[in-house]
C-alpha positions as CSV (number, residue, x, y, z in Angstrom):
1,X,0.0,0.0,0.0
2,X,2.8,2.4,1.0
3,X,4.6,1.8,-2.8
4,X,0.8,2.7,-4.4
5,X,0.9,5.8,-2.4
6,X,3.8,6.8,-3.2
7,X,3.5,6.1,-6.5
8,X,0.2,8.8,-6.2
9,X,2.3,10.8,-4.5
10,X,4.1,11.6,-8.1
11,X,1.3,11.3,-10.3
12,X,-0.1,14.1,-12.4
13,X,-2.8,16.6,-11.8
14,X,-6.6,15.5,-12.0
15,X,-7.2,17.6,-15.0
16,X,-11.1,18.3,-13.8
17,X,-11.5,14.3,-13.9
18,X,-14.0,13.6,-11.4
19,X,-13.6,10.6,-8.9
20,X,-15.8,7.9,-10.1
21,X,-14.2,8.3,-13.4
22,X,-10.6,8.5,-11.9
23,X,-11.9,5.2,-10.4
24,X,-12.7,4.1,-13.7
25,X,-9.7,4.8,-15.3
26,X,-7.3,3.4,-12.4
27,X,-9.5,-0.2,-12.8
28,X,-8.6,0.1,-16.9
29,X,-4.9,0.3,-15.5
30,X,-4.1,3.9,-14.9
31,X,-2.3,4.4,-11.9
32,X,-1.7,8.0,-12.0
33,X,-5.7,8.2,-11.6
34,X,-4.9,6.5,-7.8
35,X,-4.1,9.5,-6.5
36,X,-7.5,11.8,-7.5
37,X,-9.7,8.8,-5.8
38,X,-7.2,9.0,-2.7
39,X,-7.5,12.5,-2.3
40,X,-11.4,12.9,-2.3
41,X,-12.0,9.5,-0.8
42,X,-9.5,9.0,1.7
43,X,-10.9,12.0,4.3
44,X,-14.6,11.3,3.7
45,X,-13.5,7.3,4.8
46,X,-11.4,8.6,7.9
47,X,-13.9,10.9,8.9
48,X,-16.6,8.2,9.1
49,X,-14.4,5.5,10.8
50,X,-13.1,7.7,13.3
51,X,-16.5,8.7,14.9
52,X,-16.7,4.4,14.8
53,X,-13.1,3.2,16.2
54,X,-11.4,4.5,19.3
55,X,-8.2,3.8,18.3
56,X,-6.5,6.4,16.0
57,X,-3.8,3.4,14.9
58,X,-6.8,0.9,14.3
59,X,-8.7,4.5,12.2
60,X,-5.6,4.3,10.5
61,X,-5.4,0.7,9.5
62,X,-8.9,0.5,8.0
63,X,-8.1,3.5,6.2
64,X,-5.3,2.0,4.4
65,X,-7.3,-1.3,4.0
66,X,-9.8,0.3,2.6
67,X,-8.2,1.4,-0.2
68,X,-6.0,-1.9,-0.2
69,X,-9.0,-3.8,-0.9
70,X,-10.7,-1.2,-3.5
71,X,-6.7,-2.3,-5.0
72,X,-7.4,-5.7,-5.0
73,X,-11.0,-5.4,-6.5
74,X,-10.1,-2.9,-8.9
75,X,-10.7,-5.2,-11.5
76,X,-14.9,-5.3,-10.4
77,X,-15.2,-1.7,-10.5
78,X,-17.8,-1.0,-13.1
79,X,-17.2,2.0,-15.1
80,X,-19.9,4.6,-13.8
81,X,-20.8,3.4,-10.9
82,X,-20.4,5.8,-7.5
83,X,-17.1,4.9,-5.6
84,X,-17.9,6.7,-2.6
85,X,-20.5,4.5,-2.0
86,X,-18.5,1.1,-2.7
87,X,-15.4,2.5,0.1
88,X,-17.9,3.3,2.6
89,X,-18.9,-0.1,2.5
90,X,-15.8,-1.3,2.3
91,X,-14.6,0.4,5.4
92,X,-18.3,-0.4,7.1
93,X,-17.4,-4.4,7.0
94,X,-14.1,-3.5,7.9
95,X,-15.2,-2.1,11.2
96,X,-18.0,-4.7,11.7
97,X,-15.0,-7.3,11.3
98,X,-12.8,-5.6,13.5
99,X,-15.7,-5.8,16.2
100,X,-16.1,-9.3,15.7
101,X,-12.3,-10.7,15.9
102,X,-11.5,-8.5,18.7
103,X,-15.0,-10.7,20.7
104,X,-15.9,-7.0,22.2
105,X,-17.6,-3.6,20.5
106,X,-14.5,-1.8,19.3
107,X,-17.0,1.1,18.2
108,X,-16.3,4.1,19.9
109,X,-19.3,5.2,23.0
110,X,-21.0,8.2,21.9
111,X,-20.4,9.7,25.7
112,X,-20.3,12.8,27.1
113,X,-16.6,12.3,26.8
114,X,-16.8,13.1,23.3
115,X,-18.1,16.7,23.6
116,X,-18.2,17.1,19.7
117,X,-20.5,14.7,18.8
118,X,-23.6,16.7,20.7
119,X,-22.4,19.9,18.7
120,X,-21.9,17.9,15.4
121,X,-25.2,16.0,15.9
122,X,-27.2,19.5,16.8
123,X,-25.6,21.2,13.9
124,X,-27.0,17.9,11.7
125,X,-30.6,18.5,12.8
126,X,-30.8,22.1,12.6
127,X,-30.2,22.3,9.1
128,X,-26.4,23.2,9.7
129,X,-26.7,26.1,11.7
130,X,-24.4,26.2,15.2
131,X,-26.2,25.6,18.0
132,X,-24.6,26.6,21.8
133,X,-25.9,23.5,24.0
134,X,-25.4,23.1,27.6
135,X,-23.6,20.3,28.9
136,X,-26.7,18.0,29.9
137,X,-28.2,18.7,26.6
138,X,-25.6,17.7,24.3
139,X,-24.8,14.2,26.7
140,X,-28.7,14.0,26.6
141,X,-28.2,14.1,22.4
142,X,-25.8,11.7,22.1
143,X,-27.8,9.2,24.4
144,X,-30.4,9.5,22.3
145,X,-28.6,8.8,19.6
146,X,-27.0,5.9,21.3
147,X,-30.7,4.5,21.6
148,X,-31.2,4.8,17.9
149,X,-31.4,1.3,16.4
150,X,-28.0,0.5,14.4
151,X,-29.5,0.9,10.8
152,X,-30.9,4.0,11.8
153,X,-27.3,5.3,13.2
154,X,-25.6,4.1,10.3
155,X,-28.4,5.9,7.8
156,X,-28.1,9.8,9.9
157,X,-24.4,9.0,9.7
158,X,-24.3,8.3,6.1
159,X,-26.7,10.6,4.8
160,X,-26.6,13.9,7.4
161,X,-23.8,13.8,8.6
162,X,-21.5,12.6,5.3
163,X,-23.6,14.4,3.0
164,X,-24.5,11.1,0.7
165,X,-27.9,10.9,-1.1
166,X,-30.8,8.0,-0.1
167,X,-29.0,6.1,-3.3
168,X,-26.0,6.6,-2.5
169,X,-26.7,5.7,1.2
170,X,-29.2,2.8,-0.1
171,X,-26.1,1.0,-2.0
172,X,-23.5,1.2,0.8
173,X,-26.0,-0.1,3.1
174,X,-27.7,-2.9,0.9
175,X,-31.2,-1.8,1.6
176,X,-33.9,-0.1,-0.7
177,X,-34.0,3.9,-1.5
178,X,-37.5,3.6,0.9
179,X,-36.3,2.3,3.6
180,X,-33.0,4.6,3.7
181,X,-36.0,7.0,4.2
182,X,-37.8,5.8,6.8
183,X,-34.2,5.3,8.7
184,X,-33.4,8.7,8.5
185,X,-37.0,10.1,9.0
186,X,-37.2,8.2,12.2
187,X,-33.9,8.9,13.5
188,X,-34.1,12.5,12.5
189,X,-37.0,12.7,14.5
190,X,-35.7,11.4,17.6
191,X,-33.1,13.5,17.6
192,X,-34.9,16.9,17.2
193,X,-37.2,15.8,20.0
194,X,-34.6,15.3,22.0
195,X,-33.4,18.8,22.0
196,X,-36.9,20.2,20.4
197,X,-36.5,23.2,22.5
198,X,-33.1,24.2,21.8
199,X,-33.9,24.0,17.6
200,X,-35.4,26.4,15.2
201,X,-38.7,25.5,13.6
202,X,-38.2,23.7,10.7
203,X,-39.8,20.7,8.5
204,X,-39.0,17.4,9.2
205,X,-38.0,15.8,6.3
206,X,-39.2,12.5,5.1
């Protein structure tokens, strides 16, 4: 992995190429294209694993096997398709396997240790604006959001908080466009009542 990134490292400018057909291109053998999909996947991945894994060396490993497996399956990529969606799920199962070998829940606790998750999951349900919580609000937040069922986590996390569309969110997940929906709806829902008072009026999106 370090020799592909390296390799990246030297490669030439994107040219206005966007990602999924930089991904494209790197399948069909062009390895200069490698470093345009690292560059706009590779935060958006780390972002989304690091709210997940406690460990910033572990954040770090999926990271790089995320990308060493996108490597690997290359070959599969069809030419169109959206590759944010196929490395989110990629680093998802990652995760999920992590959890497993290790016999105990590796994902991070949503606590009020983490002060930025209340702040980033208030900013999430009020349409982006900055919201100034107490202490007791945001912990109370973040335990709401701890009693969200997992698909409904997974769907806020993928779709409010990463910024991917229902499809895009539908593919990663393996689940229809409808129920992505109904995920999101519900969760989005808990989470506003949570803090209902603290929010401006605004419609609750379906």
């Amino acid at each position: 992995m370090k020799d592909m990134l390296s390799k990246a490292d030297a490669a030439a400018g994107s040219g206005g190429m966007s990602v999924d057909e930089a991904m494209s291109q790197y399948a069909q053998g062009d390895a200069a294209a490698f470093e345009i999909v690292y560059e706009v996947v590779a935060p958006r991945i780390e972002g989304y694993v690091r709210r997940k894994v406690r460990d910033s060396a572990r954040v770090e490993d999926i990271v790089q096997q995320t990308f060493e497996n996108m490597h690997k399956a290359r070959g599969t990529f069809i030419p169109g398709s959206d590759v944010l969606n196929w490395a989110f799920a990629i680093a998802r199962n990652l995760v999920s396997d992590i959890g497993r070998k290790a016999g105990r829940e590796t994902i991070a606790d949503l606590t009020a240790e983490n002060e930025t998750m209340g702040a980033v999951l208030a900013a999430a349900v009020a349409g982006g604006e900055e919201l100034f919580l107490a202490r007791e609000t945001g912990v109370r937040l973040v335990r709401t959001y701890e009693g969200l069922t997992k698909l409904q986590q997974e769907v806020f996390e993928l779709v409010k908080l990463e910024g991917l569309s229902y499809q895009q969110a539908a593919a990663t997940l393996g689940i229809t466009v409808p129920a992505v929906r109904m995920y999101a709806h519900r969760a989005y829902v808990s989470l506003r009542e949570a803090v209902g008072e603290y929010l401006p009026a605004v419609a609750v999106p379906g």
